[in-house]
N, C-alpha and C positions, 0 to 999 in steps of 0.2 A: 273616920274619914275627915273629923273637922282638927285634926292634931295640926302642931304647929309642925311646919316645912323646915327640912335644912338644909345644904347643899352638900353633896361629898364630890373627892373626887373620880372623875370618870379615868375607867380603862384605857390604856397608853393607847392599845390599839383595836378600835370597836369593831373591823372589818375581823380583825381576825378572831376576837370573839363572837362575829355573827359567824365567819364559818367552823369554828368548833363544833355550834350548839346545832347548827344548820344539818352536819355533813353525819354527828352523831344521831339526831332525831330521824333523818331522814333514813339512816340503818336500822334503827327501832321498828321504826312503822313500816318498813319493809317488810321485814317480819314477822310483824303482825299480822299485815293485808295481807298475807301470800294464803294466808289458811282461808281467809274469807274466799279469794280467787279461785281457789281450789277444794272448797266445801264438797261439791258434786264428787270429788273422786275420792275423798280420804270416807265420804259415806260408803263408800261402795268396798271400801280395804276394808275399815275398821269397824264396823258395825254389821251388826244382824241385820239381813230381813227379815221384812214381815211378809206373809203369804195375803193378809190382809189390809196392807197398805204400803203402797210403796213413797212413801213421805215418810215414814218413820226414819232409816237412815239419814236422811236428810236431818230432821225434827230433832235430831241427835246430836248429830254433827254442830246444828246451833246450838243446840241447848248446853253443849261443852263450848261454844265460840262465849255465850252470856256466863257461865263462869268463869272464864277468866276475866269478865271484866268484874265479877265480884270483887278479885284480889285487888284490882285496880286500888279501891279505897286503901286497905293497908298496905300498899306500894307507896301512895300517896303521902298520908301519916309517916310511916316509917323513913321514907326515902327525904322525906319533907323535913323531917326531924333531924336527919342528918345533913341535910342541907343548911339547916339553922345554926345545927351545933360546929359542923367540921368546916363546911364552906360547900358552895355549888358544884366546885370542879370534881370534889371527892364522891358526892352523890353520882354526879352524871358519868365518871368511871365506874363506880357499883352498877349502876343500870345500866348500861350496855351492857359489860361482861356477862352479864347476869340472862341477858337477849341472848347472845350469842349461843348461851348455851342451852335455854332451852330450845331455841330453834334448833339447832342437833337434833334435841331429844325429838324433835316434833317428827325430822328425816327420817330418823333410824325407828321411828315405832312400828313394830309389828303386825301385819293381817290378823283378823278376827280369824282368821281359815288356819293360821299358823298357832296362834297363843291363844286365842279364843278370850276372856274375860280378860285377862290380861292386857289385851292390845287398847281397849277405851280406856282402862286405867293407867296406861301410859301416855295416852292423849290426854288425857286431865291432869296430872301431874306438870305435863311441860304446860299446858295452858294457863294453869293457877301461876306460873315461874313466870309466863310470859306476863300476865296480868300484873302482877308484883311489880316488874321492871315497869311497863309501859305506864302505871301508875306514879311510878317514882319519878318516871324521866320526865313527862309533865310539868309537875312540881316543881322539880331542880332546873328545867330548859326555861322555862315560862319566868320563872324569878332572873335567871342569869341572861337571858335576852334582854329584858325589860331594864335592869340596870348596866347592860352593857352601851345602853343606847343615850345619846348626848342630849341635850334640849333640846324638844322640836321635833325628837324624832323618835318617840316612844311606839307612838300608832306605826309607823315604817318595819323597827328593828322588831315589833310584837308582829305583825305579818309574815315572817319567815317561819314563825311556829309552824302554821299551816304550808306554807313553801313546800320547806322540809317534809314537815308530813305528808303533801302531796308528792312531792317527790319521790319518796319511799315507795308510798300506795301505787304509786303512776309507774316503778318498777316494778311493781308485786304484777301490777296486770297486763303490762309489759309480756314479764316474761311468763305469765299464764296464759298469754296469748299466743307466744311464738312458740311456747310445746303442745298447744291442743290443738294449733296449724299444722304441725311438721310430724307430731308423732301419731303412730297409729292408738287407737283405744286401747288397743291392747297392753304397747306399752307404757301409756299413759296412768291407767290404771296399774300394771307392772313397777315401775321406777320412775315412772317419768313426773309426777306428784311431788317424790320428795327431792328430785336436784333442787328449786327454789330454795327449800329451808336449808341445805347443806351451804347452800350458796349465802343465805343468812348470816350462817353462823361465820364463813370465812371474813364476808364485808365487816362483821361485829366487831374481828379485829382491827379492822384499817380504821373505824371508828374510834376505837381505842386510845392507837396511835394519834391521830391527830387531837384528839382531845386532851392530851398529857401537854399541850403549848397552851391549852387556853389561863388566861390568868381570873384567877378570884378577884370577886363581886362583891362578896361583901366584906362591910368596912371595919377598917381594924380598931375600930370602937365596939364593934361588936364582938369582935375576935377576942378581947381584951378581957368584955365583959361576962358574966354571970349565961349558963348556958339557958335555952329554954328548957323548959321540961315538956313531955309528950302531947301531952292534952290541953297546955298552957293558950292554944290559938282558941279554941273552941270554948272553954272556958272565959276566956276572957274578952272575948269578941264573936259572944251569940249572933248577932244581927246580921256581920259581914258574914258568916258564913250561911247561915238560910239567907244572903244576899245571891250568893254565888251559886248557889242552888237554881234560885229562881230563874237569874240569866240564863244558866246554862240549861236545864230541862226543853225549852224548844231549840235550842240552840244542837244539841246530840244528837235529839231523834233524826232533826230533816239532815245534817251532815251524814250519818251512819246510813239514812235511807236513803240519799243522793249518791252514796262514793260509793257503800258495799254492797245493799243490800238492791238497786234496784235493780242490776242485771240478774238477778234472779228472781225478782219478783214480775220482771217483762217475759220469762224464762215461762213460769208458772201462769202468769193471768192474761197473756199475749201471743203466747206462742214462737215467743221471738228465740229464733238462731242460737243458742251458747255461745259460738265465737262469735256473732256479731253482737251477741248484748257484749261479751266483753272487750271486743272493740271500740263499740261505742263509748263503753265506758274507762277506756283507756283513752280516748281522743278528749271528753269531755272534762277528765282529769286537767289534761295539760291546761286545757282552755281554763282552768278552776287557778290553778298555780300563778298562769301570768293574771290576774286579776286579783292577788294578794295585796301584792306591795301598792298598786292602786287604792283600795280601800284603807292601806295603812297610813297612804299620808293626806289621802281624804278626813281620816279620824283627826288627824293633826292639824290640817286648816279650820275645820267646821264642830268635830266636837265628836266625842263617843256615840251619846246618843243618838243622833238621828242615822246613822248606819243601824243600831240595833234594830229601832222603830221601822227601819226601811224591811232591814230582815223578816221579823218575828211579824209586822203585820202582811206584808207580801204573801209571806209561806199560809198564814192564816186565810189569807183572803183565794189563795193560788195552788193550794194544796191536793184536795180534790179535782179540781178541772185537769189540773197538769197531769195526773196519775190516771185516771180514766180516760185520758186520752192516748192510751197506750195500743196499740195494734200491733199487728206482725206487720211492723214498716220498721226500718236501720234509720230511715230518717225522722221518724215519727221520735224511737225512742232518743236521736240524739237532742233533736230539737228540744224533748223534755227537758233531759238532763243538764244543756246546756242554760236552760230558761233557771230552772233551780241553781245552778252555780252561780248565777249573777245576785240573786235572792241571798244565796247564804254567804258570801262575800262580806254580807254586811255584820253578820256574827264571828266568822273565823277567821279575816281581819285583825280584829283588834279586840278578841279574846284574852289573848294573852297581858296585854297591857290593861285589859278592863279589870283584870283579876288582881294584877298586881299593886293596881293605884289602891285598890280597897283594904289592905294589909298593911300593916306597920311592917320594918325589915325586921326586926328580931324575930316575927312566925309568919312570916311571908313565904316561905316555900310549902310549909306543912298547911298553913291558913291557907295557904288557894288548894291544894293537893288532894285533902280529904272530901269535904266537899262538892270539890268540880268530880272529881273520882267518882264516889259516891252515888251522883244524880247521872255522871255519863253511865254507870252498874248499871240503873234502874231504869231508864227509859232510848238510853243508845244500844249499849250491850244487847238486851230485849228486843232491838226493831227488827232483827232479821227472824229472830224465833217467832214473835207476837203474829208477821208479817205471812210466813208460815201459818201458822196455824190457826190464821182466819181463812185463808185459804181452804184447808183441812177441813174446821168446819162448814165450810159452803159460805162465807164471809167476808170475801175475800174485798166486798167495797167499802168496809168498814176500817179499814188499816189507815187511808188517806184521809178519814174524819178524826180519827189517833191525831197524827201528827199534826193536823189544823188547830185542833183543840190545845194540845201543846204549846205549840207556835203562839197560839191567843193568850194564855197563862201568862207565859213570859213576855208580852208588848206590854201587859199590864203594869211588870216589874219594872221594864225599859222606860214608863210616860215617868217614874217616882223616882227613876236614879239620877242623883247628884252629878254633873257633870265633872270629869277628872284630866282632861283634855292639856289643860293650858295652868296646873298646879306641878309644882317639882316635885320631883320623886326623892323622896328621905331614903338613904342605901347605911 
């Protein structure tokens, strides 16, 4: 982080490389969400009951949501890898395609009632594909935003990360909302589940498309030069990487538990509605999205860190109160959700540009990729299962002291990080 600065030069046209990375992420994580959205019904196709518990399908359905975000890390690495060696734009055509298609596979998988063991192991198949991609696309979008972006406006152009990813999600819940309004359960549980991921896999293409104009990132110094090799980031830059570790651990949990996991945990410990926890959580979204580019050029006048510091002690101090204030009210749970999206503005922000100042360009996509992957596997991937199954065991006030304690971790890492703010980015 103390390397010498150089200047390269900037993308002819940044608008049009904010909406490449923009219009593709935001098909990604479409994708992604739509299974979150619709956990409750693919439990009820794919998975056994228990006669002894009716959490178990559920309990299931996470626990294949958290494997796919294992593959995340080798999406990461791998996709990161090829971001290094081939350029950004050839990764971030590998991951979509690669969405596209396992969303398919997610539509077309079969009833336990129809295939019986077979239908979950076709659910973890596409989910390990989805993990792969979402991990890679990360990596390759986070690097190629960050240097698509001019002086002055790193923190702005690294705010669309979450944009896009909101936008995505804000579709996923969108349209999980207008079929658990209009169809009956029956067809719901019937076909009405998998239009989403069909619908996935079609956008995946129109992603595609427009990603084939975006122009490469990185510089033809590096194009030139000697390729990295796989493990060349981690090797030779221990530190940045348990750097981005630490950021990122409260940084996933309160995002995963804000966007996906609280309408089902107001569902379980509140009693609240299904369609209006996903209501709420469809409104609360939008309100999350226009509050991006805010934070992003907040980071750009005043500095990275004091948005982290704002986040990670907020959530710490705010974590608890906020979540046991949950009741069967629509306004109780919006007010939460909306109090949290202001809180974590201050991490999803300017995530992406925090990750990228820490890396040198030659392993800068796989250098942020593995890592952040990595720690979102083990503590975001997990918040909806762990979340669950405090519940399960009768525990369920113990979930919101999780994510505090987290949140507190990471302010510790946010008071000791190097400001990156107002130095040039070497591409």
């Amino acid at each position: 982080m103390t390397e010498t600065i150089t200047t390269a030069t900037r993308p002819a046209h940044p608008l049009r490389q904010l909406l490449a990375a923009s219009v593709g992420n935001a098909v990604e994580w479409y994708d992604w969400y739509a299974y979150t959205f619709l956990a409750t019904y693919i439990a009820d196709q794919v998975f056994p009951r228990s006669a002894d518990n009716s959490l178990v399908p559920l309990l299931s359905t996470f626990a294949v949501f958290a494997v796919g975000f294992f593959m995340r890390p080798v999406g990461g690495l791998l996709m990161g890898a090829i971001a290094d060696r081939r350029g950004r734009r050839a990764a971030l055509t590998v991951t979509i395609l690669l969405m596209g298609g396992s969303s398919l596979l997610v539509g077309l998988t079969p009833t336990y009632a129809a295939a019986g063991v077979l239908a979950p192991v076709v659910l973890v198949v596409a989910r390990l594909l989805q993990g792969l991609s979402v991990g890679g696309e990360f990596a390759a979008s986070t690097t190629f935003l960050v240097e698509s972006a001019g002086p002055g406006r790193r923190g702005l152009f690294s705010s669309f990360q979450y944009v896009s990813t909101t936008a995505g999600q804000l579709v996923a819940s969108g349209v999980a909302t207008v079929l658990v309004n209009t169809l009956s359960d029956e067809r719901m549980n019937g076909w009405g589940w998998r239009l989403p991921f069909v619908l996935g896999a079609v956008l995946s293409l129109v992603g595609f498309w427009i990603r084939q104009g975006a122009r490469e990132t990185r510089s033809e110094e590096l194009r030139q030069g000697p390729r990295p090799g796989l493990f060349e980031a981690l090797r030779r830059h221990p530190r940045e990487s348990l750097l981005i570790c630490g950021i990122t651990a409260g940084g996933t949990i309160a995002y995963y538990t804000w966007t996906s996991y609280l309408p089902t945990y107001a569902e379980l410990n509140a009693g609240i509605d299904k369609s209006e926890a996903l209501l709420a959580g469809t409104i609360s979204l939008a309100f999350f999205a226009l509050l991006q580019p805010l934070g992003g050029m907040l980071s750009d006048r005043f500095g990275r860190r004091p948005l982290l510091l704002f986040f990670g002690v907020g959530f710490a101090l705010l974590s608890v109160p906020l979540l046991h204030s949950l009741r069967d009210s629509f306004a109780v749970l919006l007010l939460v959700q909306c109090a949290g999206m202001i809180l974590l503005t201050g991490f999803t922000s300017i995530s992406a540009a925090v990750n990228a100042e820490i890396f040198p360009p030659r392993v800068r996509a796989a250098g942020i990729g593995f890592p952040y992957s990595l720690t979102v596997a083990l503590f975001g991937g997990t918040a909806p299962y762990v979340g669950t199954l405090f519940k399960d065991l009768g525990h369920s006030g113990l979930f919101p002291w999780y994510v505090a304690v987290l949140c507190l971790l990471s302010s510790t890492v946010y008071l000791r990080l190097p400001e990156t703010a107002h130095r040039e980015l070497r591409r």
